[in-house]
C-alpha positions in Angstrom: 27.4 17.7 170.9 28.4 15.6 173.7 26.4 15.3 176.7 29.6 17.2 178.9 29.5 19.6 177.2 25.9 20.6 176.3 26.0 20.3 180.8 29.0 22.7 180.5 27.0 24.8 178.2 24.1 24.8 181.0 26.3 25.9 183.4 27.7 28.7 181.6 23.9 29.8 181.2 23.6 29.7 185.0 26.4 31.6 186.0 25.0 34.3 183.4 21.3 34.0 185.5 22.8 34.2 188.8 23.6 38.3 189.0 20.0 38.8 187.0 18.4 36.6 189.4 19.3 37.4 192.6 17.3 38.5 195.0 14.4 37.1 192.8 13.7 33.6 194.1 13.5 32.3 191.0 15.4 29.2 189.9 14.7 27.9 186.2 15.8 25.4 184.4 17.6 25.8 181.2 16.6 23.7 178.4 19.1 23.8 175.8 17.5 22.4 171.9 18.9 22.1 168.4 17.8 25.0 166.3 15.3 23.8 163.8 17.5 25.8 161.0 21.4 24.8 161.5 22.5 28.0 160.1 21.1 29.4 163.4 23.5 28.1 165.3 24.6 24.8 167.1 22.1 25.4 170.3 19.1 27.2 171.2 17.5 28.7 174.4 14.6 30.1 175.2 15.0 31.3 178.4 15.0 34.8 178.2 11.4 34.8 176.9 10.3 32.3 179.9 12.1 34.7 182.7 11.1 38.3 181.2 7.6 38.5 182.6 9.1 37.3 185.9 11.6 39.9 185.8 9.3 42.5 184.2 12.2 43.2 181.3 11.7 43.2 177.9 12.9 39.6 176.7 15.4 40.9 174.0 17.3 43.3 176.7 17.1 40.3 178.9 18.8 38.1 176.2 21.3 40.6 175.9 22.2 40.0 179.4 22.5 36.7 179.5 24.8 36.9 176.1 27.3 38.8 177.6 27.5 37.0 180.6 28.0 34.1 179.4 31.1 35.3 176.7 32.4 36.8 179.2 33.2 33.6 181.4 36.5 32.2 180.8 34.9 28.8 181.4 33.8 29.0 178.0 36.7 29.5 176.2 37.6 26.9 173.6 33.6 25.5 174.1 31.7 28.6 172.7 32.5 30.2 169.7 29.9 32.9 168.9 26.0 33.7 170.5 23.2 35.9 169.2 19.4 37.0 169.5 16.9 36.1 167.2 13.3 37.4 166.9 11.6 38.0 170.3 14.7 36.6 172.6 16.1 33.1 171.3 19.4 33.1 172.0 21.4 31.0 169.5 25.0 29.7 170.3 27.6 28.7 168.0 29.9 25.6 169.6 33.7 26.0 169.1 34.9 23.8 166.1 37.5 22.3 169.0 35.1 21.1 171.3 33.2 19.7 167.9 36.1 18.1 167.0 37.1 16.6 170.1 34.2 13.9 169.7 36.8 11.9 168.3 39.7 12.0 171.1 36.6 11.1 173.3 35.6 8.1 171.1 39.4 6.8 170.9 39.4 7.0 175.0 36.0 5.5 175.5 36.0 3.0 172.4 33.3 0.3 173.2 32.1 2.5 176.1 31.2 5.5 174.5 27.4 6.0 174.0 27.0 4.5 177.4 26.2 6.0 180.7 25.1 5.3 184.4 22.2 6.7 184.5 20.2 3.7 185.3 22.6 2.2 188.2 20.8 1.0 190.9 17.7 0.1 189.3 16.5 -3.2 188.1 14.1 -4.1 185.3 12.7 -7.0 183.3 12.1 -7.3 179.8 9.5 -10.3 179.1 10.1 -11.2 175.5 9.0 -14.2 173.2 7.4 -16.2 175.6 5.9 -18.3 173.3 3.5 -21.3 174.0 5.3 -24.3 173.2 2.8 -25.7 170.9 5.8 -25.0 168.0 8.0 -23.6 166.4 8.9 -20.2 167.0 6.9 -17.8 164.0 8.3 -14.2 162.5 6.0 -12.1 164.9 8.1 -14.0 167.6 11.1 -13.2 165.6 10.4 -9.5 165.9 9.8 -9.6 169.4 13.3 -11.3 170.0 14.8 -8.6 167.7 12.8 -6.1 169.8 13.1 -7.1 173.6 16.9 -8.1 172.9 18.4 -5.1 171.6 15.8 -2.9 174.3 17.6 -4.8 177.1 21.2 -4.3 176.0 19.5 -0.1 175.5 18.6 -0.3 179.1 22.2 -2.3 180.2 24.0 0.2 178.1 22.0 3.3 180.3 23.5 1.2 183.7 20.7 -0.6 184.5 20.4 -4.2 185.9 18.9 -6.6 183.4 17.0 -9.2 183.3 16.0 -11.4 180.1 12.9 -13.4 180.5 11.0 -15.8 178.8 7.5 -16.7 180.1 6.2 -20.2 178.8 2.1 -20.5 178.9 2.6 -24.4 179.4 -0.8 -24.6 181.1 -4.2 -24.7 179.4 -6.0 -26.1 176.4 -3.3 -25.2 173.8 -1.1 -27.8 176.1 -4.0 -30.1 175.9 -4.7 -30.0 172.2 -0.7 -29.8 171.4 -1.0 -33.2 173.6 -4.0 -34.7 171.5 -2.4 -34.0 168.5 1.1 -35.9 168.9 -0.8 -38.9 170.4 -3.1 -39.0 166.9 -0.3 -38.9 165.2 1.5 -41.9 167.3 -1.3 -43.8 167.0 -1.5 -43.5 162.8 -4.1 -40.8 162.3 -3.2 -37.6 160.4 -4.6 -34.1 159.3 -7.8 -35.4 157.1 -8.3 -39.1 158.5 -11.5 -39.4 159.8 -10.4 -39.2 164.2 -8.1 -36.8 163.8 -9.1 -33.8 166.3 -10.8 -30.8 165.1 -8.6 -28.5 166.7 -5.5 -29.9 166.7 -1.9 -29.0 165.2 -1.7 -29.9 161.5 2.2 -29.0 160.8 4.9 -32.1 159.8 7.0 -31.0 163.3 4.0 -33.1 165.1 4.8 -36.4 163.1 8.3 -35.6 164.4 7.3 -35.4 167.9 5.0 -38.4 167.4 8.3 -40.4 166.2 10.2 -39.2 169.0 8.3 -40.3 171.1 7.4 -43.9 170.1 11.4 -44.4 169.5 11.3 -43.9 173.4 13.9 -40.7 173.1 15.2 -38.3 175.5 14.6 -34.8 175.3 15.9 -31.5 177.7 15.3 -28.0 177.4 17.7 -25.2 178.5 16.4 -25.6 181.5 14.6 -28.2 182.8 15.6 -32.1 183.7 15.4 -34.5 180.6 12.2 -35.9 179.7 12.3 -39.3 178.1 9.1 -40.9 176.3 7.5 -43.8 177.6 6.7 -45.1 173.6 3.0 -46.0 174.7 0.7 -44.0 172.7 -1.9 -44.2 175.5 0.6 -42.1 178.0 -0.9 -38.7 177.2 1.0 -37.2 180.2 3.9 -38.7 179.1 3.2 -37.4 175.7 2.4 -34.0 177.2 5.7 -33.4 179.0 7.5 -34.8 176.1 6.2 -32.7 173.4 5.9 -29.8 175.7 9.6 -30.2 176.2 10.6 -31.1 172.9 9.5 -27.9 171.3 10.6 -26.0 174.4 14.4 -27.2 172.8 13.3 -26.5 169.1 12.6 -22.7 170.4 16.0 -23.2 172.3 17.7 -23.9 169.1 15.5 -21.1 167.1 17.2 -18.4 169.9 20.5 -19.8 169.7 20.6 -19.4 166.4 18.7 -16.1 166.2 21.7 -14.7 169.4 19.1 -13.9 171.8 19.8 -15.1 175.4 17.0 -15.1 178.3 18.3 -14.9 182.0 15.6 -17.0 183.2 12.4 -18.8 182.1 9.1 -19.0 184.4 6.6 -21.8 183.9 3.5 -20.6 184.4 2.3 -24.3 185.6 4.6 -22.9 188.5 2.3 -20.6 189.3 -0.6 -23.3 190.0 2.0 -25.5 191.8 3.1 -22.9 194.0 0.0 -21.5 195.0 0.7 -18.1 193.6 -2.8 -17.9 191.4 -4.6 -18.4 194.4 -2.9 -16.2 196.5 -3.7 -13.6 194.2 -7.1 -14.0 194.2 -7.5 -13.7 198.2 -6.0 -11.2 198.0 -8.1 -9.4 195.6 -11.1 -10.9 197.4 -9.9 -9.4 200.6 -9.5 -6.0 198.7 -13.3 -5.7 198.2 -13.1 -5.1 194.7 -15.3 -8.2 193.4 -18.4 -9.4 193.0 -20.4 -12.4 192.8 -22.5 -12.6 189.1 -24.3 -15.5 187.7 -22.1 -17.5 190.0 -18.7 -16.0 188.5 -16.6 -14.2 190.1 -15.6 -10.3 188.9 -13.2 -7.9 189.6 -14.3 -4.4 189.3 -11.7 -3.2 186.5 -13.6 -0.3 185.3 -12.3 1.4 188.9 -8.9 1.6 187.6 -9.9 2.7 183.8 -11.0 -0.6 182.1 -14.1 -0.3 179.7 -15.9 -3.1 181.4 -15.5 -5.1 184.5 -13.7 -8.5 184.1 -14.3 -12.1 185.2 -11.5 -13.9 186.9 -13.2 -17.0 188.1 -15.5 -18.4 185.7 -18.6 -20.4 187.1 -17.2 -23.9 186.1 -14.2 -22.7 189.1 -11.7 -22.3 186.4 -9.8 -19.0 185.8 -9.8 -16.8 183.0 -6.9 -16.0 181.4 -5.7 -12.7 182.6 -5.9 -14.0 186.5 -2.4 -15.9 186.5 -1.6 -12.7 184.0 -1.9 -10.6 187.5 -0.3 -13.4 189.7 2.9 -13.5 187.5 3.5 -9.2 187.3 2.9 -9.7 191.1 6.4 -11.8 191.7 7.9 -9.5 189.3 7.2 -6.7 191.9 8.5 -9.0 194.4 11.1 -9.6 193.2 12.3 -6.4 193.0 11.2 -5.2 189.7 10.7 -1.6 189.5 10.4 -1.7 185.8 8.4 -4.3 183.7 8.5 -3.9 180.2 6.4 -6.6 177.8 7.0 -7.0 174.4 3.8 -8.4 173.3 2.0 -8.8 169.9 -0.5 -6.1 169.0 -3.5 -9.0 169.8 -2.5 -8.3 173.7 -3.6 -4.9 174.3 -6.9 -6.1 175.6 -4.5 -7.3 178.4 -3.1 -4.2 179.4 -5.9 -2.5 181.4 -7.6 -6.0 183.2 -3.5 -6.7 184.1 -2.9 -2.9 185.1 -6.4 -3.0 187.5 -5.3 -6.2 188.9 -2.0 -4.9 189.9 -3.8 -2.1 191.7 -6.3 -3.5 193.2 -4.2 -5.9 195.4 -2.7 -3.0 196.7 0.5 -3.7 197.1 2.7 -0.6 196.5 2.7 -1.3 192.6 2.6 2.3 190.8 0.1 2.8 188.5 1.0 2.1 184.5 3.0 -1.1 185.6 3.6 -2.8 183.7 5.0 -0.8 180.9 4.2 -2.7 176.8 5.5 -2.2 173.6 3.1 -3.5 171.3 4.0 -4.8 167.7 1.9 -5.2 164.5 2.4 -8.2 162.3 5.5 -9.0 159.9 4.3 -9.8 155.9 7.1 -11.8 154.3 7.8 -11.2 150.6 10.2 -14.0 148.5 10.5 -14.1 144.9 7.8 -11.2 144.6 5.6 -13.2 146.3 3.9 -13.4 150.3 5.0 -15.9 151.8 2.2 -17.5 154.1 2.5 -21.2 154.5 5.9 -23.0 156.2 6.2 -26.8 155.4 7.5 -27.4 158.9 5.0 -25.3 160.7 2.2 -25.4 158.9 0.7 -22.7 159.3 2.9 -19.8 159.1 6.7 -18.9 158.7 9.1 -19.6 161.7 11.9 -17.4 162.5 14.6 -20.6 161.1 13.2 -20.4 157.9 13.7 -16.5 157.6 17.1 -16.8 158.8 18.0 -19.2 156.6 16.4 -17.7 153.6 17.8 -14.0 154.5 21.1 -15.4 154.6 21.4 -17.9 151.4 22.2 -20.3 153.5 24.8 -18.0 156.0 23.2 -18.5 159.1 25.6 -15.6 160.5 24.6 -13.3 157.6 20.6 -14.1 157.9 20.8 -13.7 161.4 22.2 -9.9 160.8 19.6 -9.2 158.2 16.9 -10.7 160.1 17.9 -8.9 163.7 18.5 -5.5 161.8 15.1 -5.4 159.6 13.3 -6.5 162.8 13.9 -3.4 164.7 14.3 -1.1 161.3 10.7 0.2 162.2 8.8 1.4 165.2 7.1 -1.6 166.6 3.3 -0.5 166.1 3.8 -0.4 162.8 3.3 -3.2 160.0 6.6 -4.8 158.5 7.0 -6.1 155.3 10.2 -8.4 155.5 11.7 -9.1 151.8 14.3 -11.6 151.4 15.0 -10.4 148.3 15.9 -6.7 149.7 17.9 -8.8 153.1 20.1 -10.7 149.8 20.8 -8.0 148.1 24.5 -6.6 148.0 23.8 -2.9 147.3 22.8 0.3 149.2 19.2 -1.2 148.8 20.0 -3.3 152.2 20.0 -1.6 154.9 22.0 -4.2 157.4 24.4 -4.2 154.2 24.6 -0.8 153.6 25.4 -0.3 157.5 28.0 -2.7 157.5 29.8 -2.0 154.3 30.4 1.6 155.8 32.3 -0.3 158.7 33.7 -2.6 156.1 35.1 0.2 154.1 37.0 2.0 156.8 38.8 -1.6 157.7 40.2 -1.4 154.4 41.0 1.9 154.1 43.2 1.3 157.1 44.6 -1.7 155.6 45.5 0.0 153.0 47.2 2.8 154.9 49.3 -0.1 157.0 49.9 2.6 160.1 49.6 2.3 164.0 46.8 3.2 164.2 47.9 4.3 168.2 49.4 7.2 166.3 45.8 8.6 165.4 45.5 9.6 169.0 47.8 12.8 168.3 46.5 13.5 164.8 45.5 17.5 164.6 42.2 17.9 164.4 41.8 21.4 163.7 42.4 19.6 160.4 38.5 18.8 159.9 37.2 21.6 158.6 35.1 20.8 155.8 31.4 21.1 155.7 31.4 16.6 155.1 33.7 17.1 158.1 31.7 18.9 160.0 28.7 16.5 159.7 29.8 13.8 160.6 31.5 14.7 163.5 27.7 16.2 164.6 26.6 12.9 163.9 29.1 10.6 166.0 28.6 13.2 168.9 24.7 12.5 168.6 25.5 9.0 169.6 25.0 8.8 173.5 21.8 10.5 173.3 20.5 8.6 170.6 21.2 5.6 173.3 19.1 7.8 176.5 16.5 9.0 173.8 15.7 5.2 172.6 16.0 3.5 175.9 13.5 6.3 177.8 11.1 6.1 174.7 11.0 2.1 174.2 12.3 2.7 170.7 15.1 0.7 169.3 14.5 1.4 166.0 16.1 4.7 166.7 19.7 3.1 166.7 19.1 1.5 163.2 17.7 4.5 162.4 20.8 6.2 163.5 23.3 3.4 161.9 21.7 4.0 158.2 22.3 7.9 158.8 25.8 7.4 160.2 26.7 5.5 157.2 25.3 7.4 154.6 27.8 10.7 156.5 30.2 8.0 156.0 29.5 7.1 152.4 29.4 10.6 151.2 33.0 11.7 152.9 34.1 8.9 151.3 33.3 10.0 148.0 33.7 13.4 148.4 37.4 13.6 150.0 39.9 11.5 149.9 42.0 10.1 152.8 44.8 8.5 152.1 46.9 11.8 151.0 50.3 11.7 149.3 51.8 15.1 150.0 49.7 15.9 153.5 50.3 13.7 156.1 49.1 15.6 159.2 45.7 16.1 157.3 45.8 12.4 156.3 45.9 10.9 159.9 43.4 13.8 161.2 41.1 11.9 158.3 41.8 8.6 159.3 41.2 9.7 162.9 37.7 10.6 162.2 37.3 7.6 160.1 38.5 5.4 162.8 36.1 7.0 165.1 33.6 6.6 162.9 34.2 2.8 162.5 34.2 2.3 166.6 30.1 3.8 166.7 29.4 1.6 163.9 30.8 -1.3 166.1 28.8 0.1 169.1 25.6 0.4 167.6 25.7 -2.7 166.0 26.9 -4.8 168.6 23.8 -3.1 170.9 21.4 -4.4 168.1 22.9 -8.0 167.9 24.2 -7.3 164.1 28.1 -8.2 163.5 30.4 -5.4 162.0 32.5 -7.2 159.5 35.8 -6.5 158.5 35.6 -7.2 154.8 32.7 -7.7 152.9 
């Protein structure tokens, strides 16, 4: 049911309250739900049995009332069909097969819009996302937050609100250091196993690379800083710092351009330092009097704001701990307007949450309480050949997000990229994924991404094959849908828009691919079970194609919210 009309529905349920009411002071809000049996009905409400005590009336007479208010208003006419009590006072409503079939007009108006709303205008939130260390190439855990913080942004844009992408790069520290180290080994002759080569350092071939680079004397640029060019002197480890800091920085560039995701803006957290934002953050929280002096650290007193421990920011060498600039860099998201943050973090970060979280409060700056908001995810297993896949040539170490892509698409970076986006949001994000290639290649109802878009490929050519305008679909009759196949999958397309508000409020894009695999599957099965392009019926043919075509525009919709294509032919 669309979201006008289930408001329509509400309404009619107030104006059958208001005579019952009156007089009583009470004003209650009717919750209209889905019956957990569909042969009750279309909608159910409960709010005979909340008002009866109230009212002192027995909650089946009360129900009774409200019934025959509400079929008696003409403003219900061609919306409700039938209503009726069940057990101690749920009142069950049947919808009128018009308003269920006018889904589809509503869709045809709408098209790319429908699903959408403006519920969110006026509000502004960030989505940090990736924000990997640039220390290499860009692995599948970062993959699935791309996957994850990408199609959660266009859930928030598609709600109204104003988005921003960003990508936060930890290019201070010892991994900068040791990334640093290990290029200049490299320059200098020494590799993984030579006796010299540092203990900690970075062991995959992309090194040598940057070590190559960098003695040729090249230029290098990232999407958004100046160009760095190498000095060639193997002795320059600033030079070799900036340059392999900002050569990877455009290797993770190229990994995102290739994967579709697009950030709005990157922030350095060097920047932080430079600016003098760190230390800012720390008088403050000094002048807030919730520290301490310990074994010549310094503390803040977390465990006032629900942290199991208290926390050290400034460590009794005068450097900071990690989770200080963590605190500095939510605060210019505040200032900046923010009045959402959402983090899409690996699972390894929810140590983060409270120390950030008390840090926010205790500078006490208007900042409410559970900001930032996180989703969390677990770690991606990648299966090829039967086989886990642990070890990548280029990285070393692990699998990078280019070499999934390329794998899931046989070489098709387009088609990779689809599987690769889909299967990454295909479960909720605290949960483990197991990502087979060999499932992402397969052309059958096994693959999910393929399944999904061989529904939307299928109604292209059945339209093809029909050869119409389709403009004329816009007057098809249809009264026409009547069958039960019918009847579901116009339920299903009307479900759309608050799929969209249910996902976006819960931080759960796996809900839409969710939704797109049950879509198709309504899709698949009318198929099968009528067919469409009729000889000897021709208003019942183009009320068929109608729905079809309907159907076809969600599937773009959904899709195109999740980054996946919706091909024509497949």
């Amino acid at each position: 049911m669309l979201a006008q009309q289930k408001q329509e529905i509400a309404a009619l349920f107030q104006a059958a309250l208001a005579p019952i009411l009156e007089g009583s002071g009470l004003t209650p809000n009717v919750v209209l739900e889905r019956p957990r049996d569909p042969s009750h009905g279309d909608i159910a409400c409960n709010i005979a049995m909340q008002l009866a005590k109230q009212l002192k009336m027995n909650p089946r007479e009360l129900a009774t009332k409200i019934v025959a208010g509400l079929l008696e208003n003409p403003a219900g006419k061609g919306l409700v069909d039938s209503a009726d009590i069940a057990g101690p006072g749920f009142i069950n409503l049947r919808v009128a097969a018009s308003a269920k079939q006018s889904v589809v007009r509503t869709i045809m108006q709408q098209q790319g819009q429908f699903g959408r709303s403006e519920l969110g205008q006026g509000k502004k939130v960030i989505l940090e996302f990736v924000s990997a260390n640039p220390t290499g190439p860009l692995h599948v855990g970062h993959g699935r937050q791309a996957a994850l913080g990408d199609a959660l942004s266009a859930l928030f844009q598609a709600q109204g609100f104003a988005v921003t992408r960003e990508f936060y790069y930890n290019d201070a520290g010892v991994q900068i250091a040791t990334l640093a180290n290990s290029v200049q080994a490299r320059a200098r002759g020494i590799k993984p196993g030579d006796a010299g080569w540092p203990e900690s350092a970075y062991n995959g071939d992309y090194i040598q690379d940057i070590a190559d680079d960098f003695m040729a004397g090249k230029t290098v640029s990232a999407s958004d800083s100046l160009p760095v060019t190498a000095s060639g002197d193997a002795d320059d480890i600033e030079s070799i710092r900036k340059f392999a800091v900002t050569y990877l920085r455009n290797e993770q560039d190229i990994d995102l351009q290739a994967f579709g995701v697009k950030f709005d803006n990157y922030y350095l957290e060097s920047s932080l330092y430079l600016e003098g934002k760190v230390e800012a953050a720390v008088d403050t929280l000094l002048r807030s009097g919730k520290t301490y002096e310990h074994e010549g650290a310094l503390w803040l007193r977390t465990t006032e704001y629900g942290d199991d421990k208290d926390r050290v920011m400034r460590k009794s060498d005068g450097t900071f701990t990690y989770f200080v600039p963590d605190v500095a860099y939510h605060i210019t998201k505040w200032q900046r307007g923010f009045g959402q943050a959402i983090n899409i973090q690996g699972s390894d970060h929810h140590g983060t949450i409270a120390r950030v979280r008390a840090g926010l409060q205790a500078v006490d700056m208007g900042v409410p309480q559970g900001y930032p908001d996180y989703v969390l995810h677990k770690m991606v297993t990648v299966m090829k050949d039967g086989e886990e896949v642990k070890i990548s040539k280029r990285a070393g170490s692990y699998v990078t997000v280019r070499d999934l892509i390329e794998w899931s698409g046989g070489g098709d970076i387009g088609k990779g990229r689809d599987a690769v986006r889909f299967f990454l949001i295909s479960r909720k994000a605290d949960t483990e994924f197991v990502f087979d290639v060999d499932v992402a290649l397969a052309t059958s109802d096994e693959n999910p991404v393929y399944y999904v878009q061989y529904a939307h490929a299928r109604i292209c050519s059945a339209l093809a094959n029909w050869g119409g305008d389709e403009a004329q679909l816009a007057n098809a009759d249809l009264s026409l849908l009547a069958t039960p196949h019918e009847a579901s999958l116009l339920a299903k397309l009307a479900a759309y828009p608050e799929v969209l508000a249910r996902a976006q409020s819960e931080l759960g894009p796996h809900q839409v691919a969710f939704y797109l695999r049950e879509l198709a599957g309504e899709l698949h099965s009318y198929y099968f079970a009528h067919k469409w392009l009729l000889d000897d019926d021709e208003p019942l043919k183009l009320a068929r194609l109608a729905l079809a075509t309907a159907t076809r525009q969600v599937l773009r919709n959904g899709l195109a919210l999740i980054g996946v294509s919706a091909p024509n032919k497949m």
